[in-house]
Each structure stands twice: as C-alpha cells, then as structure tokens.
C-alpha positions, 0 to 999 in steps of 0.5 A: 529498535533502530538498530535491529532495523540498521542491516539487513534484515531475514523474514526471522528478523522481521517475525522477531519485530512483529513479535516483539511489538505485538498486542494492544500492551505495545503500542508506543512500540508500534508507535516508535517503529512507524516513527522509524518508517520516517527515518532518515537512513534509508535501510531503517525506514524499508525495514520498519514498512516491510515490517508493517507489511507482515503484521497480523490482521489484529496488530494490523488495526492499529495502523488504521489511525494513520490511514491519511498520513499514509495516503499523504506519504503517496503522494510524496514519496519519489522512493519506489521501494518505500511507495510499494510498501506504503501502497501494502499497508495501504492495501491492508486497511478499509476504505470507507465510502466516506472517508475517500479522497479524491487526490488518491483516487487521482495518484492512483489511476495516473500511476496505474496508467503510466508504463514507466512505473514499476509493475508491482506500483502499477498493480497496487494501484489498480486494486486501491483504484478499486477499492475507492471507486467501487462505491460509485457506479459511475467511478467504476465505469471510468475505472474500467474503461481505464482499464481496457486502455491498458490492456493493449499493452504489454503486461506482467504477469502480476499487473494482467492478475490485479487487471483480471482481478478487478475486472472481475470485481467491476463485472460482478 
C-alpha cells in the first residue's frame, strides 16, 4: 500500500484505496493505511489522510477509536497540509459532551483567531470550536463573542461561511 501512496496520487487513485480497504472484513488494512498517515515520507503520510478524508460515513466508524490520537496529532502538527486533513477526519466524527477536551478547545479558538493561519485551518477550527462548545452556554457565549472579534477583519469567503455558519447555530 505504501507504494500506491509514494506519487501522486488522482480522485480515482484515492476511490481505488477507499475501495480497496472497505468494509468491516479490512480492518488491519485500515489499520496499515492510518500507520501510513505516520510515514516519514511526507507525500505517504498526505495521501493516506486525504484518503481518509474520502471514506464513506460506515468505513468512517472505524476511525472513531482514534479520535484522541487524532486530536494529540493537532496539537503537534507544524505540517499545515497534514493539520487540514486531520482537522477533516476530525470534523467527520462526534464530539460527546463527555469526552471533550479542554486543550483542543484551547488549539482551536487560538488557531481560528490568528490571521496568520491558513484560512481553511482557521475555518476547520471554528466549526470544531462549536462542535465542543455547543454543550455549554456559557462556552457558546465565548465562542461568539470570539467570533464577533474576528469579524472585523477581512475574511475568505470559506471563513465568512464557517463564521456564518456558526453564528447561526449559536443563535438558534
């Protein structure tokens, strides 16, 4: 598998994968491709979490286990191509009221407020800010009025739609 992840790789490429490692009868392929996401060789590691990114939402499941390593690669990561595509797995998966963690929470809100990150980062992050703060009021309070702070700047398109987007979730 390492080899069909070592060039560069076409959306057939990536459904060929997908298909390849599909279905509950795969999971220690699923399990070698997420060891690939680990790959010292850069172009292995993109290609296997932008695979992951095009699971479907049953093959999806089986990434939830590793919900914490995932969050834990976050907060690591340096590699803004990698962070993006963890950021889409991580946005993939529930966040349970009980299971959150406060140090994401903290990743999140300093990376969707700082204008140096790359815009789709700062967009992913607003919307995982949500999707851990909507269980307390008073976290949804701060998250907005976050919010409103950056909505002085200039923003993307994408980021003025995951803004909106939230917003509109606080709201209702």
């Amino acid at each position: 598998m390492k080899s069909l992840l070592s060039h560069r790789l076409s959306m057939d490429g990536i459904n060929d994968i997908c298909l390849l490692v599909q279905g509950e009868q795969n999971h220690s392929l699923k399990e070698l491709l997420y060891q690939l996401t680990l790959d010292d060789d850069r172009r292995v590691a993109v290609n296997a979490l932008w695979t992951f990114t095009h699971f479907t939402a049953a093959d999806n499941e089986w990434l939830y286990v590793k919900h914490d390593q995932l969050i834990d690669r976050c907060l690591k990561e340096y590699d803004p191509t990698k962070l993006r595509l963890i950021l889409s797995i991580l946005l993939r998966q529930p966040f349970k009221e009980e299971t959150v963690r406060t140090d994401f929470i903290d990743f999140c809100l300093a990376r969707f407020t700082d204008a140096r990150a790359p815009y789709a980062i700062r967009a992913q992050c607003i919307k995982l800010a949500y999707e851990q703060m909507k269980y307390w009021s008073e976290l949804l309070n701060e998250l907005r009025q976050m919010l409103d702070l950056i909505s002085n700047e200039p923003l993307s398109p994408g980021l003025r739609s995951a803004w909106r987007q939230v917003m509109k979730k606080i709201k209702a």
